[in-house]
GUSE-504805 format. One line per 2 residues: their letters; for each residue x negated, y, z negated of N, C-alpha, C. Coordinates in nm, 3 decimals, decimal comma, padded with zeros to 5 digits, always signed. Layout:
BEGIN
a	X/Y/Z/X/Y/Z/X/Y/Z ~ ... $
END
This chain:
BEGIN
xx	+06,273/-01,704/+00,936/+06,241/-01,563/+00,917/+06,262/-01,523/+00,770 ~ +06,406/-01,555/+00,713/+06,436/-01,536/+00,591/+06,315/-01,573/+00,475 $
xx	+06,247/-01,739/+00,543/+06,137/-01,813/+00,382/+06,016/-01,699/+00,432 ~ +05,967/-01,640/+00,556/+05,851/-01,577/+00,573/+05,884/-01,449/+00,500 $
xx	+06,020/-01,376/+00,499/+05,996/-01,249/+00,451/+06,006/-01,260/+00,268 ~ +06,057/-01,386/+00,218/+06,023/-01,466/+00,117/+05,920/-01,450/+00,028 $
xx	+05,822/-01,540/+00,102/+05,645/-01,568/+00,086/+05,624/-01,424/+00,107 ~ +05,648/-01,361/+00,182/+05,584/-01,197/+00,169/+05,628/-01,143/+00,090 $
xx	+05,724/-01,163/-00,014/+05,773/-01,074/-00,113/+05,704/-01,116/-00,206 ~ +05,701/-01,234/-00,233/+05,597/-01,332/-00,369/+05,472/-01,277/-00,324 $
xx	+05,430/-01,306/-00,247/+05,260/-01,246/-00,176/+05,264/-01,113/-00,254 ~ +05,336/-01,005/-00,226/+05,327/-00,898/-00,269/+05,321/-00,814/-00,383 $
xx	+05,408/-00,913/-00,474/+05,490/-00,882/-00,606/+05,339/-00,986/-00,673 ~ +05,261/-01,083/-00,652/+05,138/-01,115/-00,682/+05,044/-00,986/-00,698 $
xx	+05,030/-00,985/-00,580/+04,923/-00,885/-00,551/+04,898/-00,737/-00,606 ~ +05,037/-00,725/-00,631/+05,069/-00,544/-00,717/+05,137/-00,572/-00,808 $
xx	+05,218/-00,681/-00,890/+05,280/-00,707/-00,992/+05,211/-00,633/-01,109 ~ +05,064/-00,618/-01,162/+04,984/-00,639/-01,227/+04,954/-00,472/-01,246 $
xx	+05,000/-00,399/-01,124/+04,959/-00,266/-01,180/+05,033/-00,164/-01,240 ~ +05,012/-00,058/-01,319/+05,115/+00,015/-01,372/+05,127/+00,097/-01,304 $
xx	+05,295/+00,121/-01,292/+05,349/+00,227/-01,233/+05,399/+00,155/-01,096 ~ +05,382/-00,025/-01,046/+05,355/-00,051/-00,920/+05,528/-00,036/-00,842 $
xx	+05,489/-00,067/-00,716/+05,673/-00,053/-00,665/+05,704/-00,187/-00,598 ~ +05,608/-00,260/-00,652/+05,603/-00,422/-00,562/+05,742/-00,457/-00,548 $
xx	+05,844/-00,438/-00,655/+05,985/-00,452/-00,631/+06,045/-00,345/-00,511 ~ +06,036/-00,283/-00,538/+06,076/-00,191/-00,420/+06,049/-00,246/-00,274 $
xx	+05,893/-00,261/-00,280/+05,859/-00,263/-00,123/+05,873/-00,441/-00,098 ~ +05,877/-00,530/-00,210/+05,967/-00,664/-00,136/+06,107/-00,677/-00,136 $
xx	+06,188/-00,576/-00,193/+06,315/-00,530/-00,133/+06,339/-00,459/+00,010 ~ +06,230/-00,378/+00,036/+06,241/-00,354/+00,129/+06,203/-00,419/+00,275 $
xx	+06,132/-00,504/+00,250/+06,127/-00,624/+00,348/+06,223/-00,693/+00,377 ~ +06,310/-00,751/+00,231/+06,411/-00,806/+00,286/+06,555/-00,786/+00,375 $
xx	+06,499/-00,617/+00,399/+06,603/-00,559/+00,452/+06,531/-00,488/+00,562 ~ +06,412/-00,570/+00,605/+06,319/-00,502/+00,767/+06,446/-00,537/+00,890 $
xx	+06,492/-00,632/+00,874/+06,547/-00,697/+01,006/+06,658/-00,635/+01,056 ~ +06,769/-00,603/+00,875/+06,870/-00,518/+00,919/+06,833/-00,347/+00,961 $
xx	+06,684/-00,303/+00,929/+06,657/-00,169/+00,969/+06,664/-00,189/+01,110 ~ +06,573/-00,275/+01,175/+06,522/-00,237/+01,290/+06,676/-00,312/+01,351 $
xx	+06,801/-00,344/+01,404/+06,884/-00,367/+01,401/+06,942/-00,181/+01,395 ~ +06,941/-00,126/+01,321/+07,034/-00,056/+01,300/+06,972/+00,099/+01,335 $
xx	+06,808/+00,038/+01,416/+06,741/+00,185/+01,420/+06,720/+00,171/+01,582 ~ +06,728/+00,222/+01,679/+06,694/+00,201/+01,768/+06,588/+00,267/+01,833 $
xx	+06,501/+00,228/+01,918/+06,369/+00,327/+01,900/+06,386/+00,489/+01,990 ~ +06,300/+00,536/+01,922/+06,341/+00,712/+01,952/+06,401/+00,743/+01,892 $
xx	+06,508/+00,739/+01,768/+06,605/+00,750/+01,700/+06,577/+00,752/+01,535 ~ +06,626/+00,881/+01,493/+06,625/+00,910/+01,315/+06,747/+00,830/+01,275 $
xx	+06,675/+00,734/+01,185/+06,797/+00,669/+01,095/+06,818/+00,740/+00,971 ~ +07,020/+00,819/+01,039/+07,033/+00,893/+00,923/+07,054/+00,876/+00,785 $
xx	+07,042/+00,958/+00,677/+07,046/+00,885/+00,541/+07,165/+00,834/+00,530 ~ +07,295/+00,819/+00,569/+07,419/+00,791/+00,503/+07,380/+00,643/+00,579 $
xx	+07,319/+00,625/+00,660/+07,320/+00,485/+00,699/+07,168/+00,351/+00,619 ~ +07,086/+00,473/+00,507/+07,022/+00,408/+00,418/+07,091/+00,285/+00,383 $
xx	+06,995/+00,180/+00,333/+07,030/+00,111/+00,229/+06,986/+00,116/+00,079 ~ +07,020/+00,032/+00,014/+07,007/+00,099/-00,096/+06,821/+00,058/-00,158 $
xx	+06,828/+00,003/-00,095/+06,671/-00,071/-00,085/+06,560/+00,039/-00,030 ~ +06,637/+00,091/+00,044/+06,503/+00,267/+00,107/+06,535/+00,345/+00,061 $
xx	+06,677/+00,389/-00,011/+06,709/+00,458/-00,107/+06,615/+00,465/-00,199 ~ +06,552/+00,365/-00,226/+06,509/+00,388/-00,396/+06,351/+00,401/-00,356 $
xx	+06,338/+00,405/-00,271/+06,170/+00,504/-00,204/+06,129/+00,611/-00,182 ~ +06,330/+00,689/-00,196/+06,270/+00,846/-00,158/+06,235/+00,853/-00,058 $
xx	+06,278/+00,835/+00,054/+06,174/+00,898/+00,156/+06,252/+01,042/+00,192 ~ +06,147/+01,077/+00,257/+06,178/+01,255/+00,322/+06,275/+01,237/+00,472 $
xx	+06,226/+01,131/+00,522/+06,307/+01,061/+00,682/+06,284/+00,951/+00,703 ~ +06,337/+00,866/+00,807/+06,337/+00,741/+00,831/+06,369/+00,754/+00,992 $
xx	+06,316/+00,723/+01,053/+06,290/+00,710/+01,211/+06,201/+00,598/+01,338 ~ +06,240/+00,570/+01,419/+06,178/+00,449/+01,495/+06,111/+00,526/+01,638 $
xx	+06,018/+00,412/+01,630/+05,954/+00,426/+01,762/+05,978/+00,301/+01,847 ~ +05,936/+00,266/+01,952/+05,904/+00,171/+02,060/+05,848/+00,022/+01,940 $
xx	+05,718/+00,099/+01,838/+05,638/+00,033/+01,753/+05,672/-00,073/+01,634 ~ +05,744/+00,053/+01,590/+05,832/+00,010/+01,471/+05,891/+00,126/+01,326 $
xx	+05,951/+00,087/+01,271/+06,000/+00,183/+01,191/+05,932/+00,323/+01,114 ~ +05,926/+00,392/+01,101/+05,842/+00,485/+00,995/+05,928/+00,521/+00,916 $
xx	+05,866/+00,534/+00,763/+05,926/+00,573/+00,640/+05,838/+00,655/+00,581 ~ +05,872/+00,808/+00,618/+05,809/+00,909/+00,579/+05,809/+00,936/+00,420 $
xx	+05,699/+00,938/+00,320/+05,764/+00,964/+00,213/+05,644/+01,065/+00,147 ~ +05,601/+01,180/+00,218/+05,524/+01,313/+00,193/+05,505/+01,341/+00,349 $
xx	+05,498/+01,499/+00,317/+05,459/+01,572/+00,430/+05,418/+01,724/+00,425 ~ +05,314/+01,724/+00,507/+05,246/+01,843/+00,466/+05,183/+01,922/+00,590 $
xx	+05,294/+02,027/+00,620/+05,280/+02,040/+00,755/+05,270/+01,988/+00,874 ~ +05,170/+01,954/+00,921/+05,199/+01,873/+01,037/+05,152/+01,698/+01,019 $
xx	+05,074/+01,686/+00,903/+05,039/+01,520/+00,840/+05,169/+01,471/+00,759 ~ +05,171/+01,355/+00,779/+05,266/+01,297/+00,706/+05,245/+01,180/+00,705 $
xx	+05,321/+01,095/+00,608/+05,201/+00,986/+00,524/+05,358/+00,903/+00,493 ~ +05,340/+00,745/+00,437/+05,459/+00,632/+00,443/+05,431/+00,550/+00,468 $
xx	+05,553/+00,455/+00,500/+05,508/+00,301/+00,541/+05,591/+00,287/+00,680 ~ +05,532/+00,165/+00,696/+05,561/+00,167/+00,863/+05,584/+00,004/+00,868 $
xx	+05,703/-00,005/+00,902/+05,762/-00,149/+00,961/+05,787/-00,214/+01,140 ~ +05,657/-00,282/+01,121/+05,624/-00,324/+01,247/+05,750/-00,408/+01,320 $
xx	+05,757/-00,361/+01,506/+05,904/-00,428/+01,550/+05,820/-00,588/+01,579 ~ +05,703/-00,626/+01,639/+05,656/-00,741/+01,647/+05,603/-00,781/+01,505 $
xx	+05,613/-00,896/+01,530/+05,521/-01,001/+01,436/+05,362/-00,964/+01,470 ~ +05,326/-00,948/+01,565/+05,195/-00,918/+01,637/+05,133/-00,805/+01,621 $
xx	+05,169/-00,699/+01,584/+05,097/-00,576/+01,563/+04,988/-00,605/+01,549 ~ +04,908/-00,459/+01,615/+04,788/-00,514/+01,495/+04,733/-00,347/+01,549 $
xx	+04,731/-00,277/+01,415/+04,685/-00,145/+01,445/+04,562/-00,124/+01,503 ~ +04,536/-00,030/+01,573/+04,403/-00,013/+01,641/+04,292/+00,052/+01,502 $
xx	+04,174/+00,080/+01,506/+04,138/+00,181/+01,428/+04,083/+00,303/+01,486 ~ +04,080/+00,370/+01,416/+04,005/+00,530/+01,443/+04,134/+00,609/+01,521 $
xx	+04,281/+00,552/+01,513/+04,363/+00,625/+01,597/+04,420/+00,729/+01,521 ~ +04,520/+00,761/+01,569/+04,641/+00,870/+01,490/+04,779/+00,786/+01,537 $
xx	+04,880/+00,757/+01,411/+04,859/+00,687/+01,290/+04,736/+00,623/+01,253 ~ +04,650/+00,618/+01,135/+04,570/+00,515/+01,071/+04,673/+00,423/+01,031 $
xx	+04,661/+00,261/+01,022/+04,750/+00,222/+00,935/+04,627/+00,155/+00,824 ~ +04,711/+00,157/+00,735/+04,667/+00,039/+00,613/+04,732/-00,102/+00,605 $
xx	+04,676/-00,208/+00,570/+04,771/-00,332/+00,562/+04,820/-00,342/+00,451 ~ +04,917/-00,378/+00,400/+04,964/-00,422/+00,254/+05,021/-00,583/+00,241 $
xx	+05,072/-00,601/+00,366/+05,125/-00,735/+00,371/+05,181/-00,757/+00,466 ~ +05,177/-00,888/+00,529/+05,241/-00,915/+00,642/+05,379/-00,853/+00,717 $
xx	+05,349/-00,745/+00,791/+05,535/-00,695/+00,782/+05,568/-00,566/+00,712 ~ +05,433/-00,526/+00,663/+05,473/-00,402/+00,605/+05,280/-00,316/+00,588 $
xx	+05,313/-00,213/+00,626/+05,179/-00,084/+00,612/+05,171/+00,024/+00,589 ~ +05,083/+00,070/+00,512/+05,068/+00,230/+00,454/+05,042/+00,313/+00,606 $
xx	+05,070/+00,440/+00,660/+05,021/+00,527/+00,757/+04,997/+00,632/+00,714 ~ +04,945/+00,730/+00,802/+04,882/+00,862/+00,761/+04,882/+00,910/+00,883 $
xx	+04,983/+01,008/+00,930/+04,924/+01,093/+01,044/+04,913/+01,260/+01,008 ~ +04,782/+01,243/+01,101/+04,746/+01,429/+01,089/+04,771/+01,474/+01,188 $
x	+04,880/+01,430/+01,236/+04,940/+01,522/+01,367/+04,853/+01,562/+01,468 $
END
């Protein structure tokens, strides 16, 4: 689990290394710390900030909360849409399209969302 979330950090830090302003460090830090989230989030449940790490710390988010699905990391919101990344509890996900969440892929283990409530 540890070499896959690995290769997904190199995968990532490839793929967005290159742009300015990018957070490729951020978000393959934050992979390496998917396992202890979902561990410490249980689903239905807001993971409160004092129990952040310092790795979602540095994303800013507005909240951090689980579903059945997998994690959400809210980081804008605008009335009833709200937008983040979303850490899948299976290996298997695989978002539907045309739903509410949309997801985006970014990398194995990690996705942009958008819900308009």
């Amino acid at each position: 689990m540890t070499r896959t979330l690995a290769i997904a950090a190199v995968l990532l830090l490839m793929l967005t290394g290159c742009l300015a302003g990018s957070r490729a460090h951020e978000l393959a830090a934050l992979l390496e710390v998917a396992p202890e989230l979902m561990r410490a989030t249980p689903a239905e449940a807001e993971l409160p900030l004092d129990r952040w790490p310092a790795e979602l710390k540095a994303l800013e988010p507005k909240r951090v909360y689980a579903t059945q699905d997998g994690i959400y990391i809210v980081t804008s919101t605008f009335f009833v849409e709200e937008k983040g990344l979303f850490l899948p509890r299976s290996p298997a996900f695989v978002p539907g399209t045309g739903n509410d969440p949309e997801f985006g892929f970014i990398v194995d283990g990690l996705y942009s969302y958008e819900l308009e409530g």
